[in-house]
C-alpha positions as CSV (number, residue, x, y, z in Angstrom):
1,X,6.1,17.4,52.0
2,X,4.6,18.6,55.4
3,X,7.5,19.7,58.0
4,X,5.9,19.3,61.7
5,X,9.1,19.6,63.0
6,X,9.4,23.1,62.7
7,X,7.0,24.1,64.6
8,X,9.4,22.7,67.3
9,X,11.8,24.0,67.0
10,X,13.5,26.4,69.5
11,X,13.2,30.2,69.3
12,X,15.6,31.4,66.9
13,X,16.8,29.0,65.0
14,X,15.4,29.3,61.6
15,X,13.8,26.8,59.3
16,X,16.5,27.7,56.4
17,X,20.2,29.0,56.5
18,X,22.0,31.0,54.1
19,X,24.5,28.4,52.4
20,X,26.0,31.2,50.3
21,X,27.3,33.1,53.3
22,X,30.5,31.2,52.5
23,X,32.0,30.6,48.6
24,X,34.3,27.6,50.3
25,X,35.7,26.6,53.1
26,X,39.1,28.9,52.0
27,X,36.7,31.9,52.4
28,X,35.4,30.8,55.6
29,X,38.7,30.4,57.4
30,X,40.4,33.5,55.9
31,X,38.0,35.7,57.3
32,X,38.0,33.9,60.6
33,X,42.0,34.2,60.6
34,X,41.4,37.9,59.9
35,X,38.7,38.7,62.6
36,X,40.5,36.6,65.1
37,X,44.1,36.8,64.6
38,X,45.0,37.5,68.2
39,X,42.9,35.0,69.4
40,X,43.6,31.2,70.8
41,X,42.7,28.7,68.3
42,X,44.1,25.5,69.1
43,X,46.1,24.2,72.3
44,X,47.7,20.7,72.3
45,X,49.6,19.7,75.6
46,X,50.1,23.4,76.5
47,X,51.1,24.7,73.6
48,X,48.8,27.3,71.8
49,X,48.6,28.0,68.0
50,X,46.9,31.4,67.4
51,X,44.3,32.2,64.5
52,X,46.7,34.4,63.1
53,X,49.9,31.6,63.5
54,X,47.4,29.5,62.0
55,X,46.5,31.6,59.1
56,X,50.5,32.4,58.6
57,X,51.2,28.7,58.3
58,X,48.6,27.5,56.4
59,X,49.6,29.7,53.9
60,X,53.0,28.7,53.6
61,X,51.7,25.1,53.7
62,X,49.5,25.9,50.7
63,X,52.1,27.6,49.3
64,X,54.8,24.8,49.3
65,X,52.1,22.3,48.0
66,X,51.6,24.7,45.0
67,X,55.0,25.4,44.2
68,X,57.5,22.3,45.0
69,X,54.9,19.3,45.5
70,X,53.1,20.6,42.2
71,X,49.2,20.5,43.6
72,X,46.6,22.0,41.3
73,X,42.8,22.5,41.6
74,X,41.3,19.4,42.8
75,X,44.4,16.9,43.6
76,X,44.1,14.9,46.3
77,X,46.4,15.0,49.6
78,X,46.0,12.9,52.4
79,X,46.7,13.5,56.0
80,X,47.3,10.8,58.8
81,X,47.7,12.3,61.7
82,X,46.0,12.2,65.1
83,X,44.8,15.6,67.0
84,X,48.0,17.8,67.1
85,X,48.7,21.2,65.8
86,X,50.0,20.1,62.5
87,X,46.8,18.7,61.6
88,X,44.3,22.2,61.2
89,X,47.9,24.0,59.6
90,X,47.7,20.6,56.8
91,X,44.3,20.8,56.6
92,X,43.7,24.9,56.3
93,X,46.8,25.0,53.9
94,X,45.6,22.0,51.6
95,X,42.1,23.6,51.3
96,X,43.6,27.0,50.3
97,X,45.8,26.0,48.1
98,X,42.6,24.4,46.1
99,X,43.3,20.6,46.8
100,X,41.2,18.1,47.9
101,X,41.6,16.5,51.9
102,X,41.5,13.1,51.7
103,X,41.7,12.0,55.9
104,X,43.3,8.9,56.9
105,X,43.3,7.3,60.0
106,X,46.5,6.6,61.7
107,X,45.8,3.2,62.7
108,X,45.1,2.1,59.4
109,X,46.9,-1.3,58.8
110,X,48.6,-1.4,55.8
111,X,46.0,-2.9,53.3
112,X,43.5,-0.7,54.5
113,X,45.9,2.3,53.6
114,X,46.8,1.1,50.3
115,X,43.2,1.2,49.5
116,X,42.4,4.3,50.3
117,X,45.2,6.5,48.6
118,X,44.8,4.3,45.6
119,X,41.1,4.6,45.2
120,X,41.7,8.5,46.1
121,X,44.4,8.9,43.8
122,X,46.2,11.1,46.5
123,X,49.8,12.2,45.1
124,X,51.1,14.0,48.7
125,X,50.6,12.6,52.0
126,X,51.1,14.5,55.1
127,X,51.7,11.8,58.0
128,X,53.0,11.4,61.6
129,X,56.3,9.4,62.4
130,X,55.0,6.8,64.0
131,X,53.0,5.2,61.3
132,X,55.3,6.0,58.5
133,X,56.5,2.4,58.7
134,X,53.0,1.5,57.5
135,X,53.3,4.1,54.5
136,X,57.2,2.5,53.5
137,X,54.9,-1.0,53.1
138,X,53.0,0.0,50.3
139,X,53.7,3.4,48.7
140,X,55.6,1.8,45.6
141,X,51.8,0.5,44.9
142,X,50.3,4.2,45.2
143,X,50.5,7.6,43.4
144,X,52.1,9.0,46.1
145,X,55.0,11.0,45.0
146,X,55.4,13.5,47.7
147,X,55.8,12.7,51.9
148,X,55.5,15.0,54.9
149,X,56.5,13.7,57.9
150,X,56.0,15.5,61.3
151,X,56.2,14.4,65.0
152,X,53.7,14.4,68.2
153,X,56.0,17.4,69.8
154,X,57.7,18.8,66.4
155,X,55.3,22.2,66.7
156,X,55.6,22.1,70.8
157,X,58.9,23.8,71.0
158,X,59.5,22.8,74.6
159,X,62.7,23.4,76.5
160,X,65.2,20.5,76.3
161,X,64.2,19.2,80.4
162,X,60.8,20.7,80.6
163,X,57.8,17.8,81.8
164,X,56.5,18.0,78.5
165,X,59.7,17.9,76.2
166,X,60.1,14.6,78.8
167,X,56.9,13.0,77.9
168,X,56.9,13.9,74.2
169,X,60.8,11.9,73.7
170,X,59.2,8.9,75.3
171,X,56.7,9.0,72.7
172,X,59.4,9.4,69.8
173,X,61.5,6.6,71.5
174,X,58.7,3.9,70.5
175,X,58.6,5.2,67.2
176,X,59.4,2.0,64.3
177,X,62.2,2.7,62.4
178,X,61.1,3.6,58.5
179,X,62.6,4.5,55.4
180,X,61.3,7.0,52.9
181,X,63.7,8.2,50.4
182,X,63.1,11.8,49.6
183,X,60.3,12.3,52.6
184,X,60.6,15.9,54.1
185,X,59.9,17.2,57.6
186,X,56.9,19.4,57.9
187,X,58.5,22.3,60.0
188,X,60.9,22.2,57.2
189,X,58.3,22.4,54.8
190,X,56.7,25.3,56.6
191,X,60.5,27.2,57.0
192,X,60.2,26.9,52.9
193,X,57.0,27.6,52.3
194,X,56.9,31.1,54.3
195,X,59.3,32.3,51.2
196,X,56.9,31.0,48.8
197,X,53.5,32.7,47.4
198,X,50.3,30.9,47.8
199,X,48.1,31.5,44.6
200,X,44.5,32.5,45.2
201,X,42.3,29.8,43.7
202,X,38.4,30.4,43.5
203,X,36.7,27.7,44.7
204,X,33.0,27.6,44.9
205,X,30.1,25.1,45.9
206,X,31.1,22.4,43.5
207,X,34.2,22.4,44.4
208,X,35.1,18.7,46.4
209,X,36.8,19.5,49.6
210,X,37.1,16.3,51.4
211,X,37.0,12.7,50.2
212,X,36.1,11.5,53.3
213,X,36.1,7.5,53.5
214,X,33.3,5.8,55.0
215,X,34.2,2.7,58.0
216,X,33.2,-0.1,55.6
217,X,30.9,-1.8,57.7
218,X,28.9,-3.1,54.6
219,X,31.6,-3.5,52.4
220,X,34.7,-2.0,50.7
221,X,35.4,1.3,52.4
222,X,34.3,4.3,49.9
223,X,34.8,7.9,49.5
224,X,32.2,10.2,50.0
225,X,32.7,13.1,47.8
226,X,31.8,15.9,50.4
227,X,31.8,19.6,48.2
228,X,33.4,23.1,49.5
229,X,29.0,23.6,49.4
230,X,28.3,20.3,51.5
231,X,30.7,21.2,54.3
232,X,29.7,25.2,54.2
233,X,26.0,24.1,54.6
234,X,26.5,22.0,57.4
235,X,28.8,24.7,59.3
236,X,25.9,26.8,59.2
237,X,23.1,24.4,59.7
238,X,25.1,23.1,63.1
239,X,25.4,27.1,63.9
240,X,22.2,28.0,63.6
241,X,21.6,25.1,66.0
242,X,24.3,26.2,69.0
243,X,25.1,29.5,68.6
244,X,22.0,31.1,70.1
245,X,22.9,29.3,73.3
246,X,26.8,30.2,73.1
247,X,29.1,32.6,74.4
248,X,30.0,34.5,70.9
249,X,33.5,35.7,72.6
250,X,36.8,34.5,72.8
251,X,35.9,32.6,76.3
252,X,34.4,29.3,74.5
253,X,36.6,26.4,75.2
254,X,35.5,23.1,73.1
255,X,37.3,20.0,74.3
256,X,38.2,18.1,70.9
257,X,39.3,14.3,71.9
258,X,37.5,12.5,68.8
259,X,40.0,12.3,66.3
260,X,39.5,15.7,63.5
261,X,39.9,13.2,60.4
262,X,36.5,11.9,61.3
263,X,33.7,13.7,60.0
264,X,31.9,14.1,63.5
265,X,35.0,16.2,64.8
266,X,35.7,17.9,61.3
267,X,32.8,19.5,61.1
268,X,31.3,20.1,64.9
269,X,34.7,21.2,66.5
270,X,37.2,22.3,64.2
271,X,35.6,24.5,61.8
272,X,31.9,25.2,63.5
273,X,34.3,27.0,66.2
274,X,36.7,28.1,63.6
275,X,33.9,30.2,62.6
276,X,33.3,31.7,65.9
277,X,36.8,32.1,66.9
278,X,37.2,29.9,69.6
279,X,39.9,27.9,70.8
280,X,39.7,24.0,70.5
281,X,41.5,21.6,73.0
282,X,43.2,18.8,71.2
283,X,43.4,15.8,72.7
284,X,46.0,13.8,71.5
285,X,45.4,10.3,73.1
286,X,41.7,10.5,74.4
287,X,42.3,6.8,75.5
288,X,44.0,8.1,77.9
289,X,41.1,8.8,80.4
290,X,43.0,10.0,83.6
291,X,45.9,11.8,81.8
292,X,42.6,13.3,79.6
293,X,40.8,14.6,82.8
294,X,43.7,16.1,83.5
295,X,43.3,18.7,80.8
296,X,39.8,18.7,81.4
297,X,40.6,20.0,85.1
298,X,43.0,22.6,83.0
299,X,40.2,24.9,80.9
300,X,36.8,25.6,82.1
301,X,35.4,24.5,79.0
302,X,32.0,25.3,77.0
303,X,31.8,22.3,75.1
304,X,31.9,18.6,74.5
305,X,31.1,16.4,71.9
306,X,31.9,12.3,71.7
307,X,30.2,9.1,71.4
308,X,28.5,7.3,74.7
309,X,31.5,5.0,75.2
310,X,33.5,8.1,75.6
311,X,31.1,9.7,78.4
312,X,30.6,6.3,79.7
313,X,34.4,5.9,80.4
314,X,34.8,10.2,81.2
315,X,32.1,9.3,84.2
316,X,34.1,6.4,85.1
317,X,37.4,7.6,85.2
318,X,38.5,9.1,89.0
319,X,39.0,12.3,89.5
320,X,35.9,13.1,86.3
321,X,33.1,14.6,89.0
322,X,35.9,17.3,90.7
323,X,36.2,18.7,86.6
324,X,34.8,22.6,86.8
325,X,31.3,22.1,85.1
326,X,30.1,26.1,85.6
327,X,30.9,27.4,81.8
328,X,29.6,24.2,80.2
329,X,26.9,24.8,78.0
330,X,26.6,21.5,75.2
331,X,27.3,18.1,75.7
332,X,27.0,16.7,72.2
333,X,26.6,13.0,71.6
334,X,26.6,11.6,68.4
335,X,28.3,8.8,66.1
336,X,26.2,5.9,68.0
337,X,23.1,6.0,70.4
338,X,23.3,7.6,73.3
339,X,21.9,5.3,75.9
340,X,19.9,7.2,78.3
341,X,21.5,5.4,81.5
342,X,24.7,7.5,80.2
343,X,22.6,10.5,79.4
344,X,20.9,10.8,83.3
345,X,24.7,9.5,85.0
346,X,26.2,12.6,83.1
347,X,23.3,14.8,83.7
348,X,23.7,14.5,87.4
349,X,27.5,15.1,87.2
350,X,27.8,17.8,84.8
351,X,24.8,19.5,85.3
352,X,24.3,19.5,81.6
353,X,22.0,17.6,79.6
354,X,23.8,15.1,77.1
355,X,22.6,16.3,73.4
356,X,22.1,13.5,71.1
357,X,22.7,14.0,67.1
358,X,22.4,12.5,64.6
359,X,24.1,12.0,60.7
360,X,26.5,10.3,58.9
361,X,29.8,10.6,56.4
362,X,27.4,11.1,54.2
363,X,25.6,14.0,55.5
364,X,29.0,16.2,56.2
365,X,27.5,14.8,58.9
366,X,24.8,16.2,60.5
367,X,21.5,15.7,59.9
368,X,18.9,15.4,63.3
369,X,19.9,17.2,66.9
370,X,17.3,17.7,69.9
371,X,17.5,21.2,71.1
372,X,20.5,21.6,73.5
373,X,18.9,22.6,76.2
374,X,16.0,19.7,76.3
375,X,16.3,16.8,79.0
376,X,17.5,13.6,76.9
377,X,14.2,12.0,75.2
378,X,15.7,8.9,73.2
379,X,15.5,10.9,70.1
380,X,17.9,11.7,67.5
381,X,16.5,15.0,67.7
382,X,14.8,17.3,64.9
383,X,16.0,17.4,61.7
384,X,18.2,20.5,61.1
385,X,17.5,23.4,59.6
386,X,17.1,23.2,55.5
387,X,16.4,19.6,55.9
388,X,14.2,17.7,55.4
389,X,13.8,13.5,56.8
390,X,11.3,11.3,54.8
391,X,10.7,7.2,56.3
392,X,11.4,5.0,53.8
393,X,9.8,1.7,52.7
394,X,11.9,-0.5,50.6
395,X,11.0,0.8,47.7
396,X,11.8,3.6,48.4
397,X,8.1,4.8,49.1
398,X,7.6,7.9,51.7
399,X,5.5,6.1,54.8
400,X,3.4,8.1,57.2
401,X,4.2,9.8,60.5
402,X,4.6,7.3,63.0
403,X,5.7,4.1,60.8
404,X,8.7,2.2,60.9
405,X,11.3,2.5,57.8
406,X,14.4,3.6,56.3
407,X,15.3,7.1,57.5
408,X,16.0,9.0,54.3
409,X,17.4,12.6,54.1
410,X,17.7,15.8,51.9
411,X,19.1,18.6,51.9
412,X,22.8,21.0,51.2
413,X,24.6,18.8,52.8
414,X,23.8,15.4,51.3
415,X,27.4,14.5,49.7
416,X,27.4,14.4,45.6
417,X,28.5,11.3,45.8
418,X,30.6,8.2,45.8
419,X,34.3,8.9,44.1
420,X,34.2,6.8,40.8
421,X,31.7,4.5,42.3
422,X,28.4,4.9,40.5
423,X,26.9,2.0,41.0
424,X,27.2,2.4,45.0
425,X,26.4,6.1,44.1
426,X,22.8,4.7,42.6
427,X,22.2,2.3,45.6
428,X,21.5,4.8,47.7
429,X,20.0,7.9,46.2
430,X,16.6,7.7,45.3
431,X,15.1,10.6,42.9
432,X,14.6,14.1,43.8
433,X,18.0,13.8,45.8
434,X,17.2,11.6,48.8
435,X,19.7,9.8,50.8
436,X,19.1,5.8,52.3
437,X,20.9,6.3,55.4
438,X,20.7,2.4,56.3
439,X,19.2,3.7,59.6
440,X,15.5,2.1,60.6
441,X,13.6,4.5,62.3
442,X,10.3,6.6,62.8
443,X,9.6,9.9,63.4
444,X,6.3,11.6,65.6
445,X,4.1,14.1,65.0
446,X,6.2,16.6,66.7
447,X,8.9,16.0,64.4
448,X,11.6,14.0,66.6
449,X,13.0,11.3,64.7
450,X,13.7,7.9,66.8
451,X,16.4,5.5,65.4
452,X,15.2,1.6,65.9
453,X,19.0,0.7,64.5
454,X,20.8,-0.1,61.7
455,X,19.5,-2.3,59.3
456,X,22.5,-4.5,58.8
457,X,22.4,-5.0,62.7
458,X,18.6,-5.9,63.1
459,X,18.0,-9.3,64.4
460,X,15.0,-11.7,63.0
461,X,14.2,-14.3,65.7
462,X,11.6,-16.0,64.3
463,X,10.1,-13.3,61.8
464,X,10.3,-11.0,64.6
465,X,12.9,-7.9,64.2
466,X,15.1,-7.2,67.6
467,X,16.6,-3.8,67.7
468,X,20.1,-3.7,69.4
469,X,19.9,-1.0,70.8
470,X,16.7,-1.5,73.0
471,X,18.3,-4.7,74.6
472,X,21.6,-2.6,74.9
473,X,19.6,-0.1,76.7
474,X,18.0,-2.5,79.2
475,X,21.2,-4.0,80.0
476,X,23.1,-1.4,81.0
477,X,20.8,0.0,83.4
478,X,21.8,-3.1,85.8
479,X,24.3,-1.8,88.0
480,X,26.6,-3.9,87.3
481,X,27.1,-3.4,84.1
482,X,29.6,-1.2,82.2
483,X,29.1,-1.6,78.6
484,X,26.9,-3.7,76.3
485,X,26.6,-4.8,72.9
486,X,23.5,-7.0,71.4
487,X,23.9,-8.8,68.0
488,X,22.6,-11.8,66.2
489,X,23.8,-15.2,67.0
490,X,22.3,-18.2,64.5
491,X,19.8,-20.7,65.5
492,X,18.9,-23.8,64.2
493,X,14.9,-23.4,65.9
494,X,14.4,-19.7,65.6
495,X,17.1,-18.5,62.7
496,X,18.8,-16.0,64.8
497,X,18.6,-15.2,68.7
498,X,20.2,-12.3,70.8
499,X,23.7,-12.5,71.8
500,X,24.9,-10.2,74.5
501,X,28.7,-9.3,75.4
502,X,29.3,-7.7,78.5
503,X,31.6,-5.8,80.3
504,X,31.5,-6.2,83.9
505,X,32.0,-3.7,86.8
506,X,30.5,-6.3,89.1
507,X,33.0,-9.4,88.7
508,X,30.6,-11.5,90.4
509,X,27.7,-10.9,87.7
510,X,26.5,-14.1,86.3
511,X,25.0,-14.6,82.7
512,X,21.4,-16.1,84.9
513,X,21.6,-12.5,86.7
514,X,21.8,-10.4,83.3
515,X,19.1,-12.7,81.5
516,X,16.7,-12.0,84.4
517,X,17.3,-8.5,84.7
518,X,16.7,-7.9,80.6
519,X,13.7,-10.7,81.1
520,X,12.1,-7.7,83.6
521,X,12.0,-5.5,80.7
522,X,11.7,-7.1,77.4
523,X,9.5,-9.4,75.9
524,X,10.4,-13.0,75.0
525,X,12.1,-12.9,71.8
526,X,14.4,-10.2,73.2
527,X,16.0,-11.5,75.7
528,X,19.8,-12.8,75.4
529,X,19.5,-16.3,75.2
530,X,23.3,-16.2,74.9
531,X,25.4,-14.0,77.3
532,X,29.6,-13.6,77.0
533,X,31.7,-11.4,79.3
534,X,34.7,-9.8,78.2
535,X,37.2,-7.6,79.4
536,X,36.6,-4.8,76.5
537,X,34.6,-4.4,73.8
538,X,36.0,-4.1,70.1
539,X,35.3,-0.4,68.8
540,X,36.1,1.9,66.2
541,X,39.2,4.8,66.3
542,X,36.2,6.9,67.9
543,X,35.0,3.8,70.3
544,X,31.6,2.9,68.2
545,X,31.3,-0.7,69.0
546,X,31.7,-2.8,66.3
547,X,29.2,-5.3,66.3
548,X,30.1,-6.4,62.9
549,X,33.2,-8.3,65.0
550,X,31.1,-9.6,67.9
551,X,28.5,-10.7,65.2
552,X,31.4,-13.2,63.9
553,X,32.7,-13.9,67.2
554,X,29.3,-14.8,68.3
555,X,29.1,-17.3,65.4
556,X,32.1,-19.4,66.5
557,X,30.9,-19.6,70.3
């Protein structure tokens, strides 16, 4: 197929990468821990955790899951923990030792965790305090056979008085009380582990590193079978894509406050900068918003990445426009649009242009990015290098530049599957290893691909399709408007009309005054014919709005 996006793309990225650079993730972050050993890699509430600490610990990590928990090639360990230190020692050690990362949220309830470690199979779970509880209800239904528990400050290692040891007993104080026979703490595994030997294992491409669970929006949640090859490709596909425009030293600062068990974080914070030996700033509650630009106000940081509710809130928060801007380089948005009121607010506080990506859990996860140094164009960007993006119709037939379909992809980091799901496997690659991404889009003759929105969210009023996101859009460019979120509301005249919650920052906003300001720039059959104000919106552990709820609240009102 023809590529016209490469001929925009900037200079020096190339149109392919080298995916063999790496034989696994393992090789990837030894030699890092090598070459950087006296270097900062991670910092959570003060505390740093060096590349070489890091490549001691994973290794005794590795080691103890070997030896006393039994782990071979392949197994299956999950970890629910938030952003803490524990977290890249887990997931480094699990990797090395040859085992498979299955990441759990921590806010899982417990149904939705006894789904995922028995669909995963995991035997080991690695798991912080305060959702053990959660784990006691249903581990007698699972394969898990071995528990590490750890705590928020177990790694801090603060004096007994010190502001932090303060803040970090408050947080154990509201932990629920729990009871797992035989669990063990993780410092204690560590302690053990340093006396053991970890046993090389030589993973390659086909190896599966992460089984990394999709949100379940369309259904029950599955596992993405994401290889040691899938993960390595996209590390250096997102490189090629940055690097040329990034310090290459020790002085990069990424601030990290999605959580690392999703795959946007995984990939474009903790190992991309793994690789080049920088030091990522966990944030441990990124809810949080003044206590998080606190630590923004701490680092003079390089780079960003988070979702538009995130930078929405960030530019909302007091205090955000007195954060030192002068070293940052990418602001990377990505796991929802990016609505380009956000994009032009944080332009002109920052200084830096808002980057929008695209991908998915699927994709390891990224697929499309604009150029980082390009104003914000409502793309999803280009597609990265060594990809390819075809327009779908539903059939599966390749459509021409400039029509709207399905936005399929291709390419190393297209996962190899569903785990022990075939049929869901089949529904969504086509032959000659495409991927349905479930995303309607286009794409110009330039190359820039434009997302029109899901296809579960798309809205028929009256054989006509409504795209959330453009009525999103127009919304929250009134001023007095905070956040937004379009979805289909059922009609006995048209079959479906638009159904807007809000989120005021004008308390006197009326629903007449956000109908007329949408009726000034969309046409009929987009305008909110239904409009509900709420205090919040309902969003994901890495604040994606989930319509899917609205969509059934909308129904009931």
């Amino acid at each position: 197929m023809s590529k016209p996006w490469l001929a925009s793309y900037p200079s020096g990225v190339p149109a392919e990468i080298d995916s063999n650079r790496y034989r696994s993730l393992a090789h990837l972050a030894e030699e890092s821990f090598a070459k950087f050993a006296a270097r900062t890699a991670y910092v959570q509430m003060d505390k740093s955790l060096s590349f070489g600490e890091l490549d001691r610990q994973s290794r005794a990590f590795g080691a103890w899951l070997q030896q006393r928990a039994g782990l071979k090639r392949g197994d299956r360990v999950a970890i629910m923990m938030p952003n803490v230190l524990q977290y890249p020692i887990a997931l480094f050690g699990v990797l090395r030792a040859g085992g498979t990362v299955v990441n759990t949220n921590p806010l899982y309830t417990a149904r939705e965790l006894r789904h995922q470690l028995v669909d995963s199979g995991a035997e080991v779970i690695v798991i912080l305090e305060n959702f053990a509880h959660v784990l006691e209800e249903v581990i007698g239904q699972t394969s898990v056979r071995k528990v590490v528990v750890t705590s928020v400050g177990e790694l801090l290692g603060f004096p007994k008085g010190s502001i932090v040891d303060f803040v970090v007993r408050r947080i154990r104080k509201g932990v629920p009380a729990w009871n797992l026979p035989g669990a063990q703490r993780f410092g204690k595994v560590l302690a053990e582990g340093a006396g053991l030997s970890l046993q090389a294992v030589d993973l390659n491409h086909d190896d599966i590193a992460f089984l990394q669970y999709t949100g379940g929006t369309t259904g029950v949640s599955k596992g993405a079978m994401l290889s040691h090859g899938n993960m390595v490709a996209n590390v250096m596909q997102s490189s090629a894509w940055t690097e040329w425009a990034l310090p290459q030293d020790e002085s990069g600062i990424a601030i990290t406050a999605l959580p690392l068990y999703h795959i946007f974080a995984l990939t474009a914070n903790c190992i991309v900068f793994l690789r080049l030996g920088w030091t990522n700033i966990l944030i441990t509650n990124p809810r949080d918003f003044p206590g998080f630009v606190k630590e923004l106000k701490k680092y003079p940081f390089t780079y960003i990445a988070g979702v538009n509710t995130l930078f929405n809130a960030l530019l909302h928060t007091p205090g955000f426009d007195q954060v030192d801007f002068s070293k940052l380089r990418c602001s990377l948005g990505g796991g929802m649009a990016v609505q380009r009121a956000v994009a032009e607010h944080w332009k002109r506080v920052t200084g830096n242009v808002l980057t929008q990506a695209w991908g998915l859990t699927e994709t390891s996860p990224g697929a499309c990015i604009n150029p980082i140094d390009e104003d914000f164009n409502d793309s999803i960007g280009l597609p990265i290098s060594s990809t390819e993006i075809g327009i779908a119709d539903d059939a599966g037939n390749m459509l021409p530049i400039g029509e709207v379909g399905e936005i399929c992809v291709r390419g190393p980091q297209v996962m190899k599957g569903y785990y022990n799901r075939p049929e869901e496997t089949a529904k969504v690659m086509l032959p000659d290893g495409w991927l349905r991404t479930g995303d309607i889009g286009r794409m110009n003759d330039k190359g820039y691909v434009f997302i029109e929105d899901r296809k579960k969210d798309m809205i028929n009023v009256s054989g006509f399709n409504v795209y959330p996101n453009e009525v999103e859009g127009v919304a929250v460019t009134h001023p007095g408007i905070l956040e937004a979120a379009a979805v289909a509301k059922a009609d006995e005249k048209s079959g479906e009309v638009v159904a807007l919650f809000v989120v005021r920052k004008d308390p006197s906003l009326t629903e007449e005054d956000v109908i007329e300001h949408c009726r000034t720039a969309l046409t009929g059959y987009k305008i909110p014919r239904h409009v509900y104000f709420r205090k919040e919106l309902p969003k994901t552990n890495v604040g994606k709005i989930l319509r899917r709820e609205l969509r059934d609240e909308a129904q009931k009102l």
